[in-house]
Structures are given as C-alpha cells and as structure tokens.
N, C-alpha and C positions, 0 to 999 in steps of 0.2 A: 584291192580297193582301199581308197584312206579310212582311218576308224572317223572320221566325222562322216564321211558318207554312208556306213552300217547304220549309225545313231540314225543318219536323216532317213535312211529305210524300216527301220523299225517304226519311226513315227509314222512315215508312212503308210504302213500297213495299218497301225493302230488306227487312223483315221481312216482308212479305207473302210477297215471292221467296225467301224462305230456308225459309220455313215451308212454302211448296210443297213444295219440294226434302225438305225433311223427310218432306213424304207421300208423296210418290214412294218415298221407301226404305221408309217402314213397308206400302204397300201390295204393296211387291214382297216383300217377309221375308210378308206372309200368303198373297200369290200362292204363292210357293215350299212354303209348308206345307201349302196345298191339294194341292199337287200329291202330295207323302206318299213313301213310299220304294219306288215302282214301279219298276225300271228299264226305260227305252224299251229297245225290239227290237232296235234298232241296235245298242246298247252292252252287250247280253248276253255275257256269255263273258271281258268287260274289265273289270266295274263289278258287285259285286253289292248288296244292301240293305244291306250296311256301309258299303261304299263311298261309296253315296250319300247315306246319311244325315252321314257324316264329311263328305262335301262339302257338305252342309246347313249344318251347324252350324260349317263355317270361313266361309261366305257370311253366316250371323250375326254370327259374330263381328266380321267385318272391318266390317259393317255398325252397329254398337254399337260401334267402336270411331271411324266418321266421323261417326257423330251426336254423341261427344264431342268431337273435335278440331275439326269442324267448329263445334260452337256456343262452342268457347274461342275460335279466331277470328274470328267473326261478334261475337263479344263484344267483344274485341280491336278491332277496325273500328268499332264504335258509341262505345268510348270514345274513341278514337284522333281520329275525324270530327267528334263530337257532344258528348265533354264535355270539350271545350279543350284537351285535349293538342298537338294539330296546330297550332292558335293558339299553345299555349306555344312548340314546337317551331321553330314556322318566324318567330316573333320572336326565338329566342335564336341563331338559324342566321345569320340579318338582321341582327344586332346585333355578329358577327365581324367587318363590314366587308372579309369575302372580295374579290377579282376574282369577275366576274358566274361563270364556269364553273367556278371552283375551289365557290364554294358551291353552286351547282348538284348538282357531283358529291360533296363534302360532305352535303349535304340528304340524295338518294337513297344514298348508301352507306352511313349512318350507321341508316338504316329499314330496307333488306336487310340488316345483321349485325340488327339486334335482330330482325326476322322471323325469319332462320337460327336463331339461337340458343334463339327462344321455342317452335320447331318440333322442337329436340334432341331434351325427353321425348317427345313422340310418335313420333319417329321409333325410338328405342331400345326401347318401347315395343312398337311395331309388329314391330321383324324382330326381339328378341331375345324376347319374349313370344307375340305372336300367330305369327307364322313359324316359331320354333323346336316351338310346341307341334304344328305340324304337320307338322313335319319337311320346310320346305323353308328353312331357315336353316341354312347353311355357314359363316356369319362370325365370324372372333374379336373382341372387342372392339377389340383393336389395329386390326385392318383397318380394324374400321369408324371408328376415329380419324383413321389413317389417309387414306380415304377421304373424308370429313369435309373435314381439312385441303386435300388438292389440289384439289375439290371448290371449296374456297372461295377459296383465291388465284387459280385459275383464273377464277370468277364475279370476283371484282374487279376483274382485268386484262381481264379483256373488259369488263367494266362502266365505266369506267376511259376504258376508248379512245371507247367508242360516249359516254359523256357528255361526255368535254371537246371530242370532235370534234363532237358536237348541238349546245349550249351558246355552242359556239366559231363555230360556223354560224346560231346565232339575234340573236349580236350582227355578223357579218357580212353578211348579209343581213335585216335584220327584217322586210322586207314580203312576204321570198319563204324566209322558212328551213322551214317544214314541206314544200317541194317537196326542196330540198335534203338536208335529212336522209333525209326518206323514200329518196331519189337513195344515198346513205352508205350509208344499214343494209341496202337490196338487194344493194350489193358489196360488203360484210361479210359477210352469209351466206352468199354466194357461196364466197368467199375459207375460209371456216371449212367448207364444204363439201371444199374441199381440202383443211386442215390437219388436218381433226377425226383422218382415219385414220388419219394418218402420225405427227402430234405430242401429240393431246389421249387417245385411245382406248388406245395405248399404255401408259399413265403409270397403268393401272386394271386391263386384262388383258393377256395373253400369245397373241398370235397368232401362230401357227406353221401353214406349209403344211400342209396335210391328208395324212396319212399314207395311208390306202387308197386307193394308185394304181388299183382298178379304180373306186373309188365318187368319185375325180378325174374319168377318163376318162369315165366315164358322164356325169359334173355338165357337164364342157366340151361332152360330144357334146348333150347337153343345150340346151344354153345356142346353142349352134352352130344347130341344126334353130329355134330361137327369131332367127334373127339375128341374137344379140348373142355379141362378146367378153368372156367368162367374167372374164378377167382373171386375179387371184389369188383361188384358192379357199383359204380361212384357217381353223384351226379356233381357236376363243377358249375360255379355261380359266375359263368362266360358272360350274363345279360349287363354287369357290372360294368362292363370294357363296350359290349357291341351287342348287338341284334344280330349278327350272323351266326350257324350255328354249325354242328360239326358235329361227330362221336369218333373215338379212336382208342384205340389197346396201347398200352405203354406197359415198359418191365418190363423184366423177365424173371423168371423161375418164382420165388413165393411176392416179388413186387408186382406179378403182374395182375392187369385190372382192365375191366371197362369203364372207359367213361362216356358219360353223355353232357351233353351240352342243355345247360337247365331251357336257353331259345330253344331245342330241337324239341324238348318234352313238351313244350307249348305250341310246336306248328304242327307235329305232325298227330295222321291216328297212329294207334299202334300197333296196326298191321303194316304200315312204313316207317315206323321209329327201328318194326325187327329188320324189316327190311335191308334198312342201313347198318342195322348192327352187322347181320349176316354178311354184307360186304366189308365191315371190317374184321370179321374171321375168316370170312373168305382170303385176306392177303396174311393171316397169321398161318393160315390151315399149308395154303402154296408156298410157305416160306419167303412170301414176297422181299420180306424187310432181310433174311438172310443173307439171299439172293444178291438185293443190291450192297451188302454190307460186305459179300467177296469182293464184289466189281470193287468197290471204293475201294479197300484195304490193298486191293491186285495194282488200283492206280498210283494209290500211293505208295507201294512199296517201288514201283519203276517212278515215280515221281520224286523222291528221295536220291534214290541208284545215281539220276541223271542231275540231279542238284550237286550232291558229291563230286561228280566228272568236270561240273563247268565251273565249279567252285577250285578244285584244283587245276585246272589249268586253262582255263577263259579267260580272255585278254576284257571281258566285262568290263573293269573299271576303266581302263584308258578309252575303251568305245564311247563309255556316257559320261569320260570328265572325271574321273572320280582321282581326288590326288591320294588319298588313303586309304590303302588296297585292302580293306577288309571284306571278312566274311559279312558282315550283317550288311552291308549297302550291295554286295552281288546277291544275296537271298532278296531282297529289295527286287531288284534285277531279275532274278529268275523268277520269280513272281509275275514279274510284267509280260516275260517271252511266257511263262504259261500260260499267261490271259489271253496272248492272237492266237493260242492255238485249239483256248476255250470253245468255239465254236462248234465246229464239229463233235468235238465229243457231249455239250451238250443236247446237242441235236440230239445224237447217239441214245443218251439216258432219258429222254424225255421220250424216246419212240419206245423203251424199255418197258417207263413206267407206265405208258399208254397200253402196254399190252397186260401188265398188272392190272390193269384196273377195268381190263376186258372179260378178265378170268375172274377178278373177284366177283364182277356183275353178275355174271356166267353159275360162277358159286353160290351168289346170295337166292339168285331164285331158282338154281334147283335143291338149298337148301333149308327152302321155305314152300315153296312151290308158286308163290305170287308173284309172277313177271309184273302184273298188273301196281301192285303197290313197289314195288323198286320206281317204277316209271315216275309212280307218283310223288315220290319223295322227291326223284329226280329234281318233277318239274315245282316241286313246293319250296327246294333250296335253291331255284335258278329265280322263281320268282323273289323270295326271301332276300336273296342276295343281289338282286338285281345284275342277273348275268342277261346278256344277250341271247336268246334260245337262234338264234341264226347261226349257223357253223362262222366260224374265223377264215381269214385266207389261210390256203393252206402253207404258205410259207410262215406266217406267226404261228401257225399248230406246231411245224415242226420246229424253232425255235424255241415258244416260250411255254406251250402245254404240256402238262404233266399227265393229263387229264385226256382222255378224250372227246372232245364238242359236245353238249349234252343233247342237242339233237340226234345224233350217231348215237349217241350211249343208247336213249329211250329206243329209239327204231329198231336196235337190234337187241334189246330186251325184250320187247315186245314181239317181234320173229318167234 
C-alpha cells in the first residue's frame, strides 16, 4: 500500500472514532428526552419537574457546548497531523541546532502553550457562560487569571523536569531508555503524591482544620472502626470557585488527610456528610486508588516498550510527510495512533472504576450502617449539581461514566 494511502487510513479511522463519539452524545440528549420530566421516587420531596427539567437542559447544554470545542479540536489535530503544519513545525524546531533535550523540550513546550492558550475561549466560555447561567460559578475574572497563570508555570516546571530528565535518559541509554523513563515518571508521581498537598494544593485553596469538633470526632471514630488513621481532617474554601461540592483523601503516609468541601458542610446533615466520607474510605480501605495506579504504570510501562519499537524502526515520518526524521515529531505520531486505540481501553477503565464505586458504596453503609443517608446524599449532590437522576444511554455509561448512574447507585443502596 503507498505511505499516502496509510495517512489517508489513519484519518480515516480518526474520523470514523470521533464521529462515533459524536453519536453517543446525540443518542444520549434523545435518551434523556424520552425520559421527560418524571421525577423517580427516590428523589421526590428534593427534585420537583422544575428541577429536573433545569437539570435537562444544563446536560444539553454542556453537551452542545463539547460537540463545539470538541470538533474545533478534532479540527485542530487533522490540520496540525494532515496538512503540514507538524512537518513545518518540527523542520523549523530541527533547524535551531538545539542539544537533543533542550529541543526536545522546546518541541513539546511550545505545543502545550499553543494548546493552553487555543483552549482560553472555551474555557471562559464555559464557567463564565454556561456555569454562571446556572448558578454554580463563584469566580471572578481575576481569580480565573489568576488561576490560569499558577496553573501554567506549575505545568511547565513539571513538564520541564520529566522532559529534560526523558530526553536526557534516551540519549543515556538508547537501547534501554523507555524502561528507564518509564522507572523516573513512577517516582515522580510518587514524589508529587507527597508534595501535591503540602505545596501545589495550597497555592489555589485555603485549608483549615475542620471546625465541628463533634462532626471531627465522628469522622476520626469513623475512620478508626475502618482501620485507618484519619490524619488531618481539612475543610477547603471550594465555594470560592463553584457551588458544587465534593470530599476526597489525598497523600499518602504522614501527608495524608481528609477533606471536605466547605458547599458539602453546608448542604448536607451529618449523618450524610459521614456518609460520603465513609465512601471515600471506603476506596482507600479496598485499595481502590492502588489498584488503578498498577493498571496505569502496567500500561504505561507496555506503552513506552512499543514507543521504543516504532520509534526505531516505523517508516512514521515518510507515512505523514515529515522531511526530518526525528524522535519528537514520531512521539507526536505515536501519540495520535494511541488515541484510535483509546477507545476501548477507556471503556475498559471506566467499567473498572464503576465497580469501585459499587464497593465503596457497599463499604460506606455497612461502615456506617445508614443505607438510608448514603441515598440521601446521593440525591442531595445530584440535585446540587444538577445531574439528570434518569440513568444515561447505556452506550454513554460505558464510554464516558466513571461513575455509576445515580439512579442504579441509590436502588441498590437501598436493597
């Protein structure tokens, strides 16, 4: 087959994959309208047919707002790949006569600001438009500048260390540098699992002990009857940014902690505030976050193995054009061929974390013994958040849920 017929197959499928993805949202926007402004039984007395239909039409909306930013970037990616940009790009990169790691991290840090920056309008877009018309946007412009800027010197400086130290390790080793790196970015993430709570978390919200020593001494005795050391229970000032609300465990070993979300202290009672907590030790107690932290490091170590293989001998560049046969534009490259094959294995992890989050449910109320207040929190954050209590079509469950439909979650809570 000629290499310009491979290119036009590769597109192909790219647009095939993307146009799936397209009917998956448009079948689920007609699922949800079938379903019409019933409220299920569970969620009577919290949710009436205002309610729901406002949660209708925020799940539209957000959904007409991914089918545009989604097809700007899928746009983006076809000229970028397909009409010489990338060939321009990584000849005029080639042409600096950099050291191999300084253009290396030159290459990729010059394509994350122009991705950042081409990503602005949608994102201003999104929380000062769609968020604020629904009243869970908190942010002032400043913050979100703000926000923005730390946001981005932070991705640098981390992007920064893991390139010159990749780079710096593929000309050290070249027969064995994807076992190597792979070896780095696992004690990287590690290391950043330390620092995140102490020095990066900080620098965005305000975490202060939890003020209601009785709903303290509950969450420790809590945590205690679970086996684990509570540590520092923290409340975070999330109402700053959003009205949506949240609790979750970060750290590990003396950084780790609970937090709560200062909205969550305010909607719920606190026989459903433990509630939620005990399902977030529920997924610390099952090693949930372990768990998926093999899967990843298993993928990425055979994700590296096979970067290595097509980087040494993939006819890559002559397939998409490329007149300067570098490493950094075929990692470009393999990047792309991982993304048609995203699919599936997303599916794969999302059917994973669905079952995480059946066991944590499963944990929290027989670790509390109130099926009844799980349910309630359930439906106090689906109204909160204005989520649809109607299940999803099942092909967007298994696409895009991490989560399972909170209708299912409550019903078999309540079982």
């Amino acid at each position: 087959m000629p290499l310009k017929l491979y290119a036009a197959a590769f597109l192909a499928i790219y647009v095939l994959t993307e146009g799936f993805e397209y009917l998956v949202r448009y079948l689920n926007l007609k699922h949800m309208r079938r379903a019409g402004y019933e409220v299920p039984p569970e969620f009577r007395g919290e949710m009436d047919e205002g309610a729901l239909k406002r949660a209708l039409e925020y799940e539209e909306e957000k959904t007409r707002f991914s089918f545009i930013s989604s097809i700007a970037g899928n746009i983006g990616v076809i000229i970028f790949l397909f009409g010489g940009l990338l060939n321009a790009y990584n000849s005029w990169i080639a042409g600096l006569n950099l050291p191999f790691a300084a253009t290396g991290w030159l290459f990729f840090l010059l394509v994350f600001y122009l991705s950042e920056f081409l990503g602005v309008p949608f994102s201003l877009y999104h929380t000062f438009k769609t968020e604020n018309k629904y009243g869970f946007n908190k942010m002032t412009g400043r913050l979100w500048i703000s926000d923005f800027i730390k946001s981005l010197i932070i991705s640098s400086v981390m992007f920064s260390i893991m390139a010159f130290a990749g780079f710096g390790l593929m000309r050290w080793n070249p027969a064995h540098w994807w076992f190597w790196i792979w070896a780095f970015l696992f004690v990287f993430s590690i290391f950043m699992m330390y620092i995140s709570p102490r020095v990066i978390e900080p620098l965005f919200n305000k975490f202060v002990p939890l003020e209601d020593e009785s709903l303290k001494e509950k969450v420790i005795r809590l945590a205690e009857r679970a086996g684990i050391k509570a540590g520092r229970i923290l409340k975070v000032d999330a109402s700053k940014r959003s009205t949506h609300s949240n609790a979750y465990f970060t750290g590990v070993g003396k950084t780790k902690r609970i937090v709560l979300f200062d909205t969550l202290l305010k909607g719920m009672k606190e026989d459903e505030t433990l509630s939620v907590i005990a399902h977030e030790i529920g997924h610390w107690k099952k090693k949930h976050l372990l768990k998926m932290m093999i899967i990843f490091e298993a993928m990425s170590f055979a994700g590296l193995w096979a970067a290595y293989y097509l980087i040494k001998g993939s006819p890559l560049s002559s397939i998409f054009g490329i007149r300067e046969d570098t490493v950094f534009a075929k990692l470009v490259l393999i990047g792309f061929l991982a993304g048609l094959i995203s699919l599936p294995l997303r599916a794969l992890m999302n059917l994973l974390s669905r079952r995480h989050e059946d066991e944590a449910d499963a944990f929290s109320c027989s670790l509390t013994g109130e099926p009844q207040a799980m349910a309630g929190a359930l439906v106090k954050l689906s109204k909160e958040n204005l989520s649809n209590p109607h299940p999803p079509h099942p092909l967007y469950v298994t696409l895009y849920y991490s989560h399972p439909p909170v209708l299912k979650r409550i019903r078999r809570i309540l079982k």
